[in-house]
N, C-alpha and C positions, 0 to 999 in steps of 0.2 A: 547513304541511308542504310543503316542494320538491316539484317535481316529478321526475323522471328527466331533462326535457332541461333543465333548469334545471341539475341537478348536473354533467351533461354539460359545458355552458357553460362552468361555474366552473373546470372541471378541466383544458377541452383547454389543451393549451401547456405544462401544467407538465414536469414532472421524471419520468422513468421510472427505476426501477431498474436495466433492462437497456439503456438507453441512459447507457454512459460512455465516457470515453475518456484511457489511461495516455502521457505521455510520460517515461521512465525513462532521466537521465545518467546515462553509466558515469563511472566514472574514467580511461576515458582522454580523455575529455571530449565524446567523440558525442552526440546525444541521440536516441533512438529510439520512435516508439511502436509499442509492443510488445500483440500480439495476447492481450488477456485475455482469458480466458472466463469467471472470475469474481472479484471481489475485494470485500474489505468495510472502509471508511476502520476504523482501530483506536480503538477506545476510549481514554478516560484516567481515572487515576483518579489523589486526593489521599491520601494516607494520612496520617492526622492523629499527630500529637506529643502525648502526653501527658504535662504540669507539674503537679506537687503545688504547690498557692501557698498559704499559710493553713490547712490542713486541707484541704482541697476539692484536687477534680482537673480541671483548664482543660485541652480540646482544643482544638490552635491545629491550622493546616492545615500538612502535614511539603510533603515532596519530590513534585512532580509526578511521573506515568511513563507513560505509553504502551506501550498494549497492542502487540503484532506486529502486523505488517502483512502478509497473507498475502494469496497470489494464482495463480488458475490459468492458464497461459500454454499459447499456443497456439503451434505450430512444426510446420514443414513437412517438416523433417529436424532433426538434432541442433544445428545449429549456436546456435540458440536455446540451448539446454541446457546447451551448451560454454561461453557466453559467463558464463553464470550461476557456471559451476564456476572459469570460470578467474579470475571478481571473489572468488572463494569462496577464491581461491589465495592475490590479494594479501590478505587478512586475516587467513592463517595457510597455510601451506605444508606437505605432511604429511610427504614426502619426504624434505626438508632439515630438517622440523620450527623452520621460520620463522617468525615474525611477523612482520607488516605496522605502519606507523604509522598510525592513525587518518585523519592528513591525505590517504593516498594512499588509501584504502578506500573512505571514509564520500564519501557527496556531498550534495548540497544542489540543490535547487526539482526534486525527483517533481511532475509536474503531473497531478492527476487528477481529470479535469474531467465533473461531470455535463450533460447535454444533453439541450435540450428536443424536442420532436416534431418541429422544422423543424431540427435540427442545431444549437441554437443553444447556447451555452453561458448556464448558468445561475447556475453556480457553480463554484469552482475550490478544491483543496483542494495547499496546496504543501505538501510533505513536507520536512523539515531534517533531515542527518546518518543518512543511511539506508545500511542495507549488508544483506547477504544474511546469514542463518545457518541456513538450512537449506535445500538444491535436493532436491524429493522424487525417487522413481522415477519413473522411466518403464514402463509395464505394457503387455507385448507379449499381445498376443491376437487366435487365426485368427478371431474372430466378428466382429470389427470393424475398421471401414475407416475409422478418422476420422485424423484427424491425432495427430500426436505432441505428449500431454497430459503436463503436470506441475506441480507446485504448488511455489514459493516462496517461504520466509519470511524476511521483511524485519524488523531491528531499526531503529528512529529513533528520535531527540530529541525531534522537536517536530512540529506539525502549524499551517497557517495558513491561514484562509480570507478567499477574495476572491469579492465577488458577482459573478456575470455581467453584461454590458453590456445 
């Protein structure tokens, strides 16, 4: 049986959970990393196709898809907020009652990089054809003094991973 600083040993250096770190293109092509306070990479799931062949019922694997990608973002005043509303514009306009083209919306390589105890990156997770559909509230409240919180939901394509150096 291990000991305690044995297990210690094994472990320092790895991956924490609350050590990450988001860099999010817009569409107007900036790249920013943007203050999260919490976020969790999204699932995927296959959802299988089912063929009658012979009598019998063959499950082949259907359509990938990928869960949402949600995220709590941290800002110091609104403009954080703003930025999320006004990508939320070009995908659909409520006003004018516009849509946007895919091409001008959706963007491609979200870098969202875990990191080990010395800053180091460990792993990197690139997000493909990502766009915002849902910017939560914002909750004013005299009991507290934190910054201006709100949560995010992100649709995308695809997800790819590259290991840290």
């Amino acid at each position: 049986m291990a000991t305690i600083s044995e297990v210690k040993t094994k472990i320092s250096g790895r991956s924490r959970l609350n050590r990450f770190r988001v860099n999010l293109p817009t569409p107007t092509g900036t790249v920013e990393e943007v203050m999260i306070k919490a976020s969790a990479l999204p699932g995927r799931t296959t959802e299988s196709i089912e063929v009658k062949h012979k009598g019998a019922t063959i499950k082949l694997g259907g359509d990938p898809k990928y869960n949402d990608w949600k995220v709590e973002v941290y800002g110091e005043d609104y403009a954080e907020y703003q930025k999320f509303f006004n990508w939320m514009d070009l995908v659909g306009e409520t006003v004018l009652n516009t849509r946007g083209d895919p091409l001008t919306y959706k963007v491609d390589g979200v870098k969202v990089e875990q990191l080990g105890t010395q800053n180091e990156v460990i792993s990197t997770a690139w997000l493909y054809g990502v766009f915002p559909t849902d910017v939560g509230d914002i909750s004013y409240d005299h009991e507290q003094g934190e910054l201006v919180k709100f949560e995010v939901t992100f649709s995308l394509d695809s997800i790819r991973f590259e290991a840290g150096a």
